[in-house]
Backbone of each chain as ProteinMPNN parsed JSONL, in Angstrom:
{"seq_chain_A": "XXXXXXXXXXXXXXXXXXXXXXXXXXXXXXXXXXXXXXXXXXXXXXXXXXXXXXXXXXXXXXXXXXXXXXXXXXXXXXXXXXXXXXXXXXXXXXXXXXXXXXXXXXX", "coords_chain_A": {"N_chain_A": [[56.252, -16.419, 1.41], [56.009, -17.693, -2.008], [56.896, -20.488, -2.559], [58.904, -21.357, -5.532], [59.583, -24.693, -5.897], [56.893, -25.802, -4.8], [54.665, -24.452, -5.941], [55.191, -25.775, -8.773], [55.272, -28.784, -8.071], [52.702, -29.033, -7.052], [51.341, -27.784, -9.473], [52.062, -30.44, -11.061], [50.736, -32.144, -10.191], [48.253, -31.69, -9.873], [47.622, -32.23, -12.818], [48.258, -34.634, -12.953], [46.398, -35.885, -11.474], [44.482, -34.93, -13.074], [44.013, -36.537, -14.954], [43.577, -38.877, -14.05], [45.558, -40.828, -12.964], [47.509, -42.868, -11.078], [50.345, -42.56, -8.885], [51.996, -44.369, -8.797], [52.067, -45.322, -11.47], [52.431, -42.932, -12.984], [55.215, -42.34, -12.299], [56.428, -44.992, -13.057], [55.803, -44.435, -15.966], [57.798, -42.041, -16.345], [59.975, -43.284, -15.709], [61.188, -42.796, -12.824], [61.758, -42.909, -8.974], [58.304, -43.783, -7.407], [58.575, -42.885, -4.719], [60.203, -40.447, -5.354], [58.924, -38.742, -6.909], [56.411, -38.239, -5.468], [57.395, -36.879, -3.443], [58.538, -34.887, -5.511], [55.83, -33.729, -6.159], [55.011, -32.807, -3.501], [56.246, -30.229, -2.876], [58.482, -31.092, -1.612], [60.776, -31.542, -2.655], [63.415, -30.712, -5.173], [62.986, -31.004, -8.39], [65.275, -31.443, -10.728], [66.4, -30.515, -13.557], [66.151, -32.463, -15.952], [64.44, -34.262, -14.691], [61.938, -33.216, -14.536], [61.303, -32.731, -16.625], [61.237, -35.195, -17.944], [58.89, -36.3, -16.185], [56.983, -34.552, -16.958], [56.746, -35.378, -19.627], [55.485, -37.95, -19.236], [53.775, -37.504, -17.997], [52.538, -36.26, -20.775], [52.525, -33.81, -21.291], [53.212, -30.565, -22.268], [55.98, -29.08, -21.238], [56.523, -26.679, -21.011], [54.157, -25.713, -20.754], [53.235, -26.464, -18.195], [55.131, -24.405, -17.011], [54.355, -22.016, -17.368], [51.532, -22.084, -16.245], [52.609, -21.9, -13.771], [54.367, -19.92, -13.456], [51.826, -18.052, -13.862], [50.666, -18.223, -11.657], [52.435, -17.33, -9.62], [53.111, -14.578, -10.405], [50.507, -13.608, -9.373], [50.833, -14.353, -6.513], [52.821, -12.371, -6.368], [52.01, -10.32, -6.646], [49.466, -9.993, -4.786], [51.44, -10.276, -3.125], [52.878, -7.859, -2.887], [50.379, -5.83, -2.939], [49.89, -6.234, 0.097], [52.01, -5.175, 0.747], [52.295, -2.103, -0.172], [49.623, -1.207, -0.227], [47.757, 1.496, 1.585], [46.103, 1.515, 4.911], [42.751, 0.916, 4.77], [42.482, 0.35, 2.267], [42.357, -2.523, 2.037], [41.768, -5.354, 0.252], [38.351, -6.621, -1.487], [37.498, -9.539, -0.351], [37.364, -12.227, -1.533], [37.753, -10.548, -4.18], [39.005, -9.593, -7.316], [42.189, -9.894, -7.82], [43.589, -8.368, -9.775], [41.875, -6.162, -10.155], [42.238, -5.192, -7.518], [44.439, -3.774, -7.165], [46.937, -1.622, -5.984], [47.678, 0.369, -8.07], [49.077, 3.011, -7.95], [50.947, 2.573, -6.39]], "CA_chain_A": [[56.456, -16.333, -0.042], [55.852, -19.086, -2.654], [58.006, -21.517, -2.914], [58.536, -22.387, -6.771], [58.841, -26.133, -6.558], [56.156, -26.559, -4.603], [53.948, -24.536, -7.057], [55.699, -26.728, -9.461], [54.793, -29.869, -7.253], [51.06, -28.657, -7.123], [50.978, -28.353, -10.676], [52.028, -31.582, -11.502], [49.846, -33.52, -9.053], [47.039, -30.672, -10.345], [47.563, -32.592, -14.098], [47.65, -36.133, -12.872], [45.094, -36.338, -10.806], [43.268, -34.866, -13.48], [44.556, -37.741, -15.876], [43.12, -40.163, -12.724], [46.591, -41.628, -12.867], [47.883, -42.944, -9.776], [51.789, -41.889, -8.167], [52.852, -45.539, -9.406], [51.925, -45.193, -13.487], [53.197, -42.052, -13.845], [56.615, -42.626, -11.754], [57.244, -45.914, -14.046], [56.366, -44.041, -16.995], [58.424, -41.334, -16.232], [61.378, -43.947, -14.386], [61.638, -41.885, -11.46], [61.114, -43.456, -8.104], [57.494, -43.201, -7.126], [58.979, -41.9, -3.412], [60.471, -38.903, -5.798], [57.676, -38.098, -7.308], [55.636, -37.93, -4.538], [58.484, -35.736, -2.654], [58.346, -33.656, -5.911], [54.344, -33.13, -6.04], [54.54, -32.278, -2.484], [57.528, -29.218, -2.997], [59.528, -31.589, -0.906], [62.501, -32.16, -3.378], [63.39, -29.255, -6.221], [63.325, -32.041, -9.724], [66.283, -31.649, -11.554], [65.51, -30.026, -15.405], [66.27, -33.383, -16.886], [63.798, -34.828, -14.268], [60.965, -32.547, -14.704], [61.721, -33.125, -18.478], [60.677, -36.605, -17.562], [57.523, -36.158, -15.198], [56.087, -33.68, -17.852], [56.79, -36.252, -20.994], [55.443, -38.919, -18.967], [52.11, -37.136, -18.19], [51.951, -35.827, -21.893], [51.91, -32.137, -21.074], [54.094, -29.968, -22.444], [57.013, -28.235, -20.08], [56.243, -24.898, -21.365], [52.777, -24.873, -20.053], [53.061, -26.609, -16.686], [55.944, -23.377, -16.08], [53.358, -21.065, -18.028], [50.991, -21.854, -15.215], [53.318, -21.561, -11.799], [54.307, -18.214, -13.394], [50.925, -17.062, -13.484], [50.483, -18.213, -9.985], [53.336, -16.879, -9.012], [52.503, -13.407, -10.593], [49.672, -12.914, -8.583], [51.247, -14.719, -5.351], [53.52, -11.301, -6.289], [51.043, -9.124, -6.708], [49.162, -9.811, -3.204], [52.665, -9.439, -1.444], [52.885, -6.286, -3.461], [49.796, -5.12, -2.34], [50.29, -6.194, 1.289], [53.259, -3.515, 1.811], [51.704, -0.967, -0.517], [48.642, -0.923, 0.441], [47.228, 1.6, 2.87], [44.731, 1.002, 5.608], [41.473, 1.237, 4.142], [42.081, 0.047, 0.892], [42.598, -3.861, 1.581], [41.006, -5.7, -1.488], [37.085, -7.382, -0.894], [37.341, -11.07, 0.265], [37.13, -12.855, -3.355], [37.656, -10.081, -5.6], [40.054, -10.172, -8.631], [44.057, -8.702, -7.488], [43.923, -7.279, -10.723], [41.086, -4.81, -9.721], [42.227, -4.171, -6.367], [45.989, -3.466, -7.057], [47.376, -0.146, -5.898], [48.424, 0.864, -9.169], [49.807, 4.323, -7.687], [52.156, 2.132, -5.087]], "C_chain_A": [[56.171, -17.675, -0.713], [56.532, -19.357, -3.386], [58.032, -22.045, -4.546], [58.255, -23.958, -6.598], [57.513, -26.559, -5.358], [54.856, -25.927, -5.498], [54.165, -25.673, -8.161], [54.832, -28.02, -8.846], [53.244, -29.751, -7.578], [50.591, -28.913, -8.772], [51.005, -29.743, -11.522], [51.189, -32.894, -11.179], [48.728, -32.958, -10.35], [46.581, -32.424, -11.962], [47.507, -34.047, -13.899], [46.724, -36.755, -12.26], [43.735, -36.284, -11.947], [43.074, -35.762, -14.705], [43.682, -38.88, -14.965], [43.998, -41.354, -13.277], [46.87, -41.434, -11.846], [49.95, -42.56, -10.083], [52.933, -43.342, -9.121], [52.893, -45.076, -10.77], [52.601, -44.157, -13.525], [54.803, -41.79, -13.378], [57.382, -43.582, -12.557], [56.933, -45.204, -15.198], [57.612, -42.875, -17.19], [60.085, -42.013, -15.684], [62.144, -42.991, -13.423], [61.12, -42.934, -10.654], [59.859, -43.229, -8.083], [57.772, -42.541, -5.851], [59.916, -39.951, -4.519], [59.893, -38.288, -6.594], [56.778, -37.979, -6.692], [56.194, -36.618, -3.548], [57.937, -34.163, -4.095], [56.648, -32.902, -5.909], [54.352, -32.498, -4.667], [55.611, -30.673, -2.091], [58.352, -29.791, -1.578], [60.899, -31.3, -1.612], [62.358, -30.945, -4.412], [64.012, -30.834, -7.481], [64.295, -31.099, -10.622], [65.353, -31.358, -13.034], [65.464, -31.449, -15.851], [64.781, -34.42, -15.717], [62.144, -34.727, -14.494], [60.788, -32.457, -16.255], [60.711, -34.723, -18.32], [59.276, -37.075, -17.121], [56.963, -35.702, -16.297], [55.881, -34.97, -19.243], [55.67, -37.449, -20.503], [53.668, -38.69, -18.282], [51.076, -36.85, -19.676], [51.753, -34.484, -22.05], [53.356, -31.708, -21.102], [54.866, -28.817, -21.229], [56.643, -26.555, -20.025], [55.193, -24.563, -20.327], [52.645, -25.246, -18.379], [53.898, -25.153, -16.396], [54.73, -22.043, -16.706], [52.242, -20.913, -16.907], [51.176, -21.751, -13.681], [53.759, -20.276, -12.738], [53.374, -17.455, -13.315], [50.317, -17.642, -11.978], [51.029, -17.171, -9.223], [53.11, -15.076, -9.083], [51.811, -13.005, -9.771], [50.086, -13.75, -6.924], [52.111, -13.101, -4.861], [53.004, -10.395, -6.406], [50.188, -9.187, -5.53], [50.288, -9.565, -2.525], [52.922, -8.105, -1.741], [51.842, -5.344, -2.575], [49.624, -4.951, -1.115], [51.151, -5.047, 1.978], [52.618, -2.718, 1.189], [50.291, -0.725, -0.03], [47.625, 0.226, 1.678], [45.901, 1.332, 3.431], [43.606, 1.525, 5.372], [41.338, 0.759, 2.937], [42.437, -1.867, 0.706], [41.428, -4.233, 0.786], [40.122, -6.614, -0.711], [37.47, -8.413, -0.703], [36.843, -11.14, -1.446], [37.276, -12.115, -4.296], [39.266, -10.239, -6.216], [41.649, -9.59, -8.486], [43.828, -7.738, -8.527], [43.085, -5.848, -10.75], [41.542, -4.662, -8.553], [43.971, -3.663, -6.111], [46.029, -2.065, -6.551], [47.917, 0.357, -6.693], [49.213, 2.233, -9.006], [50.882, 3.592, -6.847], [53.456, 2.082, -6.725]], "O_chain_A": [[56.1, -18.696, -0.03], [56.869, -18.902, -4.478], [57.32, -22.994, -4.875], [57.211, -24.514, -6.939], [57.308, -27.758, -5.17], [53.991, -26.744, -5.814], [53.236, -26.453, -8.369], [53.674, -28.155, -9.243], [52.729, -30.488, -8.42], [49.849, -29.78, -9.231], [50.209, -30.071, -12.402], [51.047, -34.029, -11.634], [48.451, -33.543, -11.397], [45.663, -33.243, -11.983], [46.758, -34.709, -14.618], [46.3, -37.898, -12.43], [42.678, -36.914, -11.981], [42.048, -35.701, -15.382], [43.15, -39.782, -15.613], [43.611, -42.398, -13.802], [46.744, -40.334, -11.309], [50.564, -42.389, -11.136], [54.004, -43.307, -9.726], [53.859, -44.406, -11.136], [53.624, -44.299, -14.194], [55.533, -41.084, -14.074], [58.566, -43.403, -12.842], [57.972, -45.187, -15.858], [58.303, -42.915, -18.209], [61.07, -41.345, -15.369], [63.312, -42.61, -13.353], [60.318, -43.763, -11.085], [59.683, -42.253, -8.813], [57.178, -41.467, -5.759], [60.001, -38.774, -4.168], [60.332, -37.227, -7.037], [55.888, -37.454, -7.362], [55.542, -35.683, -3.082], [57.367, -33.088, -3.909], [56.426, -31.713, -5.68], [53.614, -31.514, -4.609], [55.555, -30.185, -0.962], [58.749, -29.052, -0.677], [61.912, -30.876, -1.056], [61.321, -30.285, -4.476], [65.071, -31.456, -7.402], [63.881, -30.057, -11.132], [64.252, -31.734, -13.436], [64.32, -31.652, -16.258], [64.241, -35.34, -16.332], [61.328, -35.643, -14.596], [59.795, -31.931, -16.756], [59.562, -34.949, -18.699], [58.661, -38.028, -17.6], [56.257, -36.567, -16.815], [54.76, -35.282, -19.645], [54.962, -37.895, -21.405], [52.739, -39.49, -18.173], [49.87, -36.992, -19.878], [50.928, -34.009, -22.83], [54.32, -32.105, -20.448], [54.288, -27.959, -20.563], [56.567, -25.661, -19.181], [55.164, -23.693, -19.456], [52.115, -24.533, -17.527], [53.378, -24.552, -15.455], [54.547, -21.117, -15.917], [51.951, -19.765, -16.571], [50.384, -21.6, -12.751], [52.994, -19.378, -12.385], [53.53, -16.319, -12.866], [49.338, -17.101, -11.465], [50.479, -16.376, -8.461], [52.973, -14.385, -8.073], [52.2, -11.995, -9.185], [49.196, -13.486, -6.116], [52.168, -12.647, -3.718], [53.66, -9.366, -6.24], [50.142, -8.04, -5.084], [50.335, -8.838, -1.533], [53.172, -7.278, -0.865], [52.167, -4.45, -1.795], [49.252, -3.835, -0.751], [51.116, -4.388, 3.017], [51.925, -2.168, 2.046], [50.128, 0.248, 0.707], [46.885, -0.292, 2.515], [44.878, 1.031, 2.817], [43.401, 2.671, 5.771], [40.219, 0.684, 2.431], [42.688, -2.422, -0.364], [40.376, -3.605, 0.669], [40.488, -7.258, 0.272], [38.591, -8.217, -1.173], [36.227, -10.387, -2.201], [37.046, -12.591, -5.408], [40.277, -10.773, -5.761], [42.048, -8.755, -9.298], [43.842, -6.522, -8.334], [43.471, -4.769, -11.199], [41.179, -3.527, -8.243], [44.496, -3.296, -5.06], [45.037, -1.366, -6.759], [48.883, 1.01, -6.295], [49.976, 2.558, -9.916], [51.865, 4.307, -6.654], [54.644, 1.804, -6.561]]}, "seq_chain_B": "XXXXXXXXXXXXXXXXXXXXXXXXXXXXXXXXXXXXXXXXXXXXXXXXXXXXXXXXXXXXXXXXXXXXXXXXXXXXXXXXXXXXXXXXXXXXXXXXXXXXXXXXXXX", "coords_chain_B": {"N_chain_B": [[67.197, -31.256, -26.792], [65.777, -28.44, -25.175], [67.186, -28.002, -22.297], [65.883, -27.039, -19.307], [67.379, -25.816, -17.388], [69.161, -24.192, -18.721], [67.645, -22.753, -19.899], [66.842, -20.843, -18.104], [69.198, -19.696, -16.614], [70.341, -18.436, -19.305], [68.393, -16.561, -19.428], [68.522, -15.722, -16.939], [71.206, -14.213, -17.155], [71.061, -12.387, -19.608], [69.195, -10.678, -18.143], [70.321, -9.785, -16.132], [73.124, -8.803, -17.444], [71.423, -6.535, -18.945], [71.056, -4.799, -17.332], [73.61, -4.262, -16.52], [75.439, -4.868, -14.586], [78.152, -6.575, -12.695], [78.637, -10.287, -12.387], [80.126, -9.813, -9.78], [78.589, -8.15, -8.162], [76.145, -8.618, -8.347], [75.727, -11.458, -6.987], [76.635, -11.095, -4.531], [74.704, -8.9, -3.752], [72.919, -10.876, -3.792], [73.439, -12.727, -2.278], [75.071, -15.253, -2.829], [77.334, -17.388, -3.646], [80.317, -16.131, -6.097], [80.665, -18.173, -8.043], [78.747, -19.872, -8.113], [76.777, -18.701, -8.192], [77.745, -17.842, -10.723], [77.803, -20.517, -12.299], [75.155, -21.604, -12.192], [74.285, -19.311, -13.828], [75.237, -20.156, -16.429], [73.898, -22.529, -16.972], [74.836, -24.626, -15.446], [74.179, -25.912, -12.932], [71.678, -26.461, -11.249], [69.354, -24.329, -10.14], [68.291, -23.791, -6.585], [65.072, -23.084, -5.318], [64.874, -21.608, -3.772], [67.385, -20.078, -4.181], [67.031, -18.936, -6.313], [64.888, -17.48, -6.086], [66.443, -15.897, -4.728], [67.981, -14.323, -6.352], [66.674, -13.219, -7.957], [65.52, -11.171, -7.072], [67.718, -9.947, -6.299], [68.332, -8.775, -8.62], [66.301, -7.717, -8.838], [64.147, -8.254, -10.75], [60.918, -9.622, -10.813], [59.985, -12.723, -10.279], [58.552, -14.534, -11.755], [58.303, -13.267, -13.913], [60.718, -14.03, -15.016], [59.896, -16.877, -15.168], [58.224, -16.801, -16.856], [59.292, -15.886, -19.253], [61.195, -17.923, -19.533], [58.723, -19.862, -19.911], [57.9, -19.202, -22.539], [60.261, -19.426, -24.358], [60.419, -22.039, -24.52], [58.162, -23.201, -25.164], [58.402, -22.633, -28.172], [61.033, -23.532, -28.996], [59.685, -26.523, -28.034], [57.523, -26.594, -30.198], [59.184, -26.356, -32.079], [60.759, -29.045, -32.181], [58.324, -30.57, -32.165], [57.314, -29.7, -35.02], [60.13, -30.775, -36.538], [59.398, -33.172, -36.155], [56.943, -34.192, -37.229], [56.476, -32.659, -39.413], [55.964, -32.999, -42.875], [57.955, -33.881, -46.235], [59.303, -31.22, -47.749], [57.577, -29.306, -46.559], [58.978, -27.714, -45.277], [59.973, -25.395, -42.597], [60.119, -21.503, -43.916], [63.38, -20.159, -43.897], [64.058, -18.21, -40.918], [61.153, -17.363, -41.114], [58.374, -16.9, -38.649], [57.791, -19.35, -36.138], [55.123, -19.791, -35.91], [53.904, -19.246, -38.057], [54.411, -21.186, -39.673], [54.09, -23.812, -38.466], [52.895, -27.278, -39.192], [49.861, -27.414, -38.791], [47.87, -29.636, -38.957], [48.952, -31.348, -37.704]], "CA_chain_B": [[65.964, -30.999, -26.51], [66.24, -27.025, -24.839], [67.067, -28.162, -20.973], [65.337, -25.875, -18.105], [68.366, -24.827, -16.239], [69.911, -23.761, -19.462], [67.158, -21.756, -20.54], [66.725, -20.057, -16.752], [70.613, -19.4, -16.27], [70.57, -17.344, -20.142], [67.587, -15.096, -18.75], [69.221, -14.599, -15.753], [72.465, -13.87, -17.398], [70.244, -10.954, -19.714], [68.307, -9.673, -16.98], [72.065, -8.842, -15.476], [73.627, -7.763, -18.577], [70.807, -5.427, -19.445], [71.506, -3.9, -16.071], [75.186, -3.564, -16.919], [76.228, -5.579, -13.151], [78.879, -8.363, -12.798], [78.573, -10.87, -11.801], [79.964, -10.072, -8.272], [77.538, -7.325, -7.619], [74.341, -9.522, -8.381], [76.421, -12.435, -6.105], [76.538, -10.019, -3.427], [73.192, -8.411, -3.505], [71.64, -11.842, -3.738], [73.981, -13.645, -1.173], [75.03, -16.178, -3.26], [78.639, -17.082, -4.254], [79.866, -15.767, -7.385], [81.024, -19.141, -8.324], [77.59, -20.446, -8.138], [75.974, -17.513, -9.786], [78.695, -18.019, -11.889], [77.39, -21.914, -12.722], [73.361, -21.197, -12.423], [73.881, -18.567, -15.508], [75.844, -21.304, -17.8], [73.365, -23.804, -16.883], [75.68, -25.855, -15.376], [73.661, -25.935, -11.984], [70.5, -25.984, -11.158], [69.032, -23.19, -8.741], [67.388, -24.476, -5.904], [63.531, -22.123, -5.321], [65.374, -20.314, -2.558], [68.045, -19.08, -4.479], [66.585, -18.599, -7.699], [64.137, -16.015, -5.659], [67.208, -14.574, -4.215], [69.081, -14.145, -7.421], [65.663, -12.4, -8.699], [65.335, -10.082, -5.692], [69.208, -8.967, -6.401], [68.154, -8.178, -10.067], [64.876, -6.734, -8.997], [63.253, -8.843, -11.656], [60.062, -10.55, -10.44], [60.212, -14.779, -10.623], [57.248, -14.732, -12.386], [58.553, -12.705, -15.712], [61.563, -14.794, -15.798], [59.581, -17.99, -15.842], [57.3, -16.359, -18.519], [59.976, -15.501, -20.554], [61.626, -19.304, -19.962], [58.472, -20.578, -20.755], [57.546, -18.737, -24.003], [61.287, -19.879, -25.186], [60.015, -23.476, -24.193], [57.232, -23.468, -26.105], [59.151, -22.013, -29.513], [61.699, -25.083, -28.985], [58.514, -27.882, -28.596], [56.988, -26.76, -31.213], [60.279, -26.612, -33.378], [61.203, -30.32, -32.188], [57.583, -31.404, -32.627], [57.411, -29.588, -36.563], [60.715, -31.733, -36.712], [59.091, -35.245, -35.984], [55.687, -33.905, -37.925], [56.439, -31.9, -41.051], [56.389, -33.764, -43.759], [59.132, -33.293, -46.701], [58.272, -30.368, -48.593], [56.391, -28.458, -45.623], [60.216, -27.152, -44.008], [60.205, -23.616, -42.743], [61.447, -20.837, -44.564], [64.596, -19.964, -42.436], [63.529, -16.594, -40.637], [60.353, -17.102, -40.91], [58.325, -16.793, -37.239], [57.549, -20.557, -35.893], [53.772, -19.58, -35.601], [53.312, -19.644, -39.018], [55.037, -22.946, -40.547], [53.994, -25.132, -37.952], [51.738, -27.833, -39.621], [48.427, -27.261, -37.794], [47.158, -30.736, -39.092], [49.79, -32.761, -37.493]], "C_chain_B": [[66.636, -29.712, -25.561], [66.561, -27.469, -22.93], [67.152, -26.619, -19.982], [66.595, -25.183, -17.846], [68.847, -23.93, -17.243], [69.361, -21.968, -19.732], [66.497, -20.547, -19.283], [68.086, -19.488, -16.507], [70.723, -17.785, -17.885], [69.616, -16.706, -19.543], [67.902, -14.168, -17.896], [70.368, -13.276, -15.924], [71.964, -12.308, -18.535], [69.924, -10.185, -19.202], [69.838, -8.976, -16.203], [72.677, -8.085, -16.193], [73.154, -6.398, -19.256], [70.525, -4.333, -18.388], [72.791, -3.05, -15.845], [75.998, -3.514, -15.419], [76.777, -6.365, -13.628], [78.176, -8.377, -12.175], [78.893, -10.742, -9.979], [79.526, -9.019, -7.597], [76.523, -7.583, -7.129], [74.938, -10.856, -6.894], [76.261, -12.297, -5.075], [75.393, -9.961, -2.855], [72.53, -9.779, -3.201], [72.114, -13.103, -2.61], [74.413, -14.987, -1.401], [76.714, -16.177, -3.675], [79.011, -16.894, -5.983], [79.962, -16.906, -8.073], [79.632, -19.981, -8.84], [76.658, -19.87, -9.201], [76.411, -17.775, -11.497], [77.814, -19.113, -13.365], [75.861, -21.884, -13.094], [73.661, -20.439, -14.399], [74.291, -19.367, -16.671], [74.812, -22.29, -18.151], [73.88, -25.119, -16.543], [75.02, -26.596, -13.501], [72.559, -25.78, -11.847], [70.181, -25.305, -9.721], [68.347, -23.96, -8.17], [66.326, -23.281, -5.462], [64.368, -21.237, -4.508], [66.344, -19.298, -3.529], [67.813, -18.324, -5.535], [65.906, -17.253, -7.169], [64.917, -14.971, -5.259], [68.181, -13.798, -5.321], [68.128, -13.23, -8.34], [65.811, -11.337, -7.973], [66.047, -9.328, -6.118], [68.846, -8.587, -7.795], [66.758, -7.325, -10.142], [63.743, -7.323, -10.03], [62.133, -10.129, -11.11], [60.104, -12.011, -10.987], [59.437, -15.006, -11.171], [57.768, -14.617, -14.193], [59.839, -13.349, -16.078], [61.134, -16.17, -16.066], [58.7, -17.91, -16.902], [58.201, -16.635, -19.216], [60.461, -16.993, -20.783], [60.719, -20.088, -20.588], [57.763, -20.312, -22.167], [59.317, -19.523, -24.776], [61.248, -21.231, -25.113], [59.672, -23.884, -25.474], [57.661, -23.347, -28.207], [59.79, -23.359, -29.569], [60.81, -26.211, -29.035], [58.357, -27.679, -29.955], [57.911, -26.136, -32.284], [60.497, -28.19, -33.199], [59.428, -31.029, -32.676], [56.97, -30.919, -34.664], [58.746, -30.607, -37.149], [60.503, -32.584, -37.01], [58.495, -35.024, -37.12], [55.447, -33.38, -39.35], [56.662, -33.377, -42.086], [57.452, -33.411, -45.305], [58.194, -32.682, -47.681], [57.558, -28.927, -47.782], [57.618, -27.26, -44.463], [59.806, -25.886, -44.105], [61.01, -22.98, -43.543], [61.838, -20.119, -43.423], [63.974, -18.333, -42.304], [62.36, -16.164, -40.808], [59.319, -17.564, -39.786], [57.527, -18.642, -37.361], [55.633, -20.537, -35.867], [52.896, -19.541, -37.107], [54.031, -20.754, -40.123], [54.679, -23.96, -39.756], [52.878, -25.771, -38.81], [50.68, -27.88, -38.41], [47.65, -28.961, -37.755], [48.0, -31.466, -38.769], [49.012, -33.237, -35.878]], "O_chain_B": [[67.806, -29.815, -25.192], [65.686, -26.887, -22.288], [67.927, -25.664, -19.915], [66.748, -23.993, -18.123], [69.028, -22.783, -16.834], [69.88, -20.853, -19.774], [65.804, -19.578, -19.593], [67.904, -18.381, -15.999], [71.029, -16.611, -17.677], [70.192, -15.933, -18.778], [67.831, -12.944, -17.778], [70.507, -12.172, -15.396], [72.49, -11.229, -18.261], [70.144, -9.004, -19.474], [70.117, -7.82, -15.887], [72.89, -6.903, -15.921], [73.816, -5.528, -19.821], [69.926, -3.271, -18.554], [73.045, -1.946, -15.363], [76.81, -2.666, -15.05], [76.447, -6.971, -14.647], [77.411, -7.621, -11.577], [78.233, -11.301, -9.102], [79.965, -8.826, -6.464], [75.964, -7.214, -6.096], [74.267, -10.882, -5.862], [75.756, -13.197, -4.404], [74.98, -10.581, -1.875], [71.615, -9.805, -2.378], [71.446, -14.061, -2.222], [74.277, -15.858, -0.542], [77.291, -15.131, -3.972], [78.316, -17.318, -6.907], [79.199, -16.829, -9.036], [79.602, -20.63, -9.886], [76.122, -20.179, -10.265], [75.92, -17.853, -12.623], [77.449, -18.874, -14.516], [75.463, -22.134, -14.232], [73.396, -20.835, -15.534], [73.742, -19.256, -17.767], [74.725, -22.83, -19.254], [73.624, -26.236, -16.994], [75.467, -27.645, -13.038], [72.16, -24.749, -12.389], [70.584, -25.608, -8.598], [67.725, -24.829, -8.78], [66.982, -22.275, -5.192], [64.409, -20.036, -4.779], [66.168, -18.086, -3.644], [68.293, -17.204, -5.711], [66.204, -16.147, -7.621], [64.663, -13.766, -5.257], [68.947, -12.864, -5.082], [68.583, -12.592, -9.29], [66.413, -10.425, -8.54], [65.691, -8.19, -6.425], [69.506, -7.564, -7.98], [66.285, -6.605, -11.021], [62.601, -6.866, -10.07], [62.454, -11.315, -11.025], [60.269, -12.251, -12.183], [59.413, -16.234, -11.255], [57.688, -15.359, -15.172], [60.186, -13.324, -17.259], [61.701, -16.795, -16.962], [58.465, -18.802, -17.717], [58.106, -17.644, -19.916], [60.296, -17.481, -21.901], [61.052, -20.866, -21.481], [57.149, -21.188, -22.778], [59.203, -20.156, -25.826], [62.173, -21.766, -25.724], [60.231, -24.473, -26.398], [57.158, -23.957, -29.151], [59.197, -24.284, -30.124], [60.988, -26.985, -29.976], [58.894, -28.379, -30.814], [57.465, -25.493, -33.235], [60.395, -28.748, -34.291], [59.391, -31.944, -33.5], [56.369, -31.717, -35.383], [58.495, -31.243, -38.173], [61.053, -33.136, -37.963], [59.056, -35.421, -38.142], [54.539, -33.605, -40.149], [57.334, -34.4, -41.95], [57.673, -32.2, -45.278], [57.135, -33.025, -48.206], [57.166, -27.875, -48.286], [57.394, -26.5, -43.521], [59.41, -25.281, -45.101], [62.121, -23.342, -43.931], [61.231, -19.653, -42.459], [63.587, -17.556, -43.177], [62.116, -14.958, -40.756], [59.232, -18.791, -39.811], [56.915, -19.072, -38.338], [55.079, -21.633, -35.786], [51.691, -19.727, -37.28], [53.919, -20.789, -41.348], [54.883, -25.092, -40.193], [51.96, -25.044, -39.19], [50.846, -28.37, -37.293], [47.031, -29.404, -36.787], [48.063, -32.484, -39.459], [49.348, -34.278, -35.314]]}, "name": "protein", "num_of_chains": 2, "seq": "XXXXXXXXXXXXXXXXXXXXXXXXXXXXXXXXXXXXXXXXXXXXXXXXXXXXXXXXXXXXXXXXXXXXXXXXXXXXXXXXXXXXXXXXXXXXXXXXXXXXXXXXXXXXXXXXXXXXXXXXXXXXXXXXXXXXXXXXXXXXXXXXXXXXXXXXXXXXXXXXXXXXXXXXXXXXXXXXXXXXXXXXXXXXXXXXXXXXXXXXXXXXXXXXXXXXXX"}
């Protein structure tokens, strides 16, 4: 199953890497350790709301949308385990195509 | 400013109520003490990924549509605190009317 904070984690690296800010800059802007911000990018540690309040301010990216995009991860992380048990044999979904076309909408 | 746990603990505490379970049903089902459950729904705790999934499971409500819903009530709160900073006097909402159309666009 997938783990929220390390979606979480993922996303936050996702946004600073794509900033090409290093683990240091955005740990002192944020005053978190850089060892707990590295823990949290890696879904080592679960950040505290007031922390992740912090990380997000300190990249510039609003809270809403970093959780706006681990829910739609997560969605379809829940929609392949969906289709995994529903599923019967014969109807697993092509290699690369879209969940949303190969759902079992009758399961 | 709207803090995460707060606004994950009221969803939870909906998603239960609109089920019409206590608390030590959902507690139960999700293997969690009610005490805890208790604390998560106030916002006085923050869930750690494990339990949060198990506290979904016991409500049947996918982890996905409760972090939607947390972060659509995110986003409503930013962009009330950033019309706050940004409006200028003169430009205030009228009360009851939806945040999507008073925000200043040119700020």
């Amino acid at each position: 199953m997938a783990v929220l904070r390390r979606l979480i984690g993922d996303a936050l690296r996702r946004e600073r890497l794509a900033q090409h800010r290093t683990l240091r800059e955005v740990s002192s802007d944020a005053r978190v350790s850089l060892g707990y911000l590295s823990e949290v990018e890696r879904g080592q540690k679960e950040a505290s709301s007031e922390l992740l309040a912090a990380i997000c301010d300190a990249l510039e990216v609003p809270l809403s949308r970093v959780l706006r995009d681990v829910s739609d991860e997560l969605a379809l992380a829940e929609l392949g385990a969906m289709h995994a048990v529903a599923a019967p044999v014969g109807t697993l979904p092509v290699p690369g195509a879209r969940p949303s076309l190969v759902v079992n909408r009758a399961a």
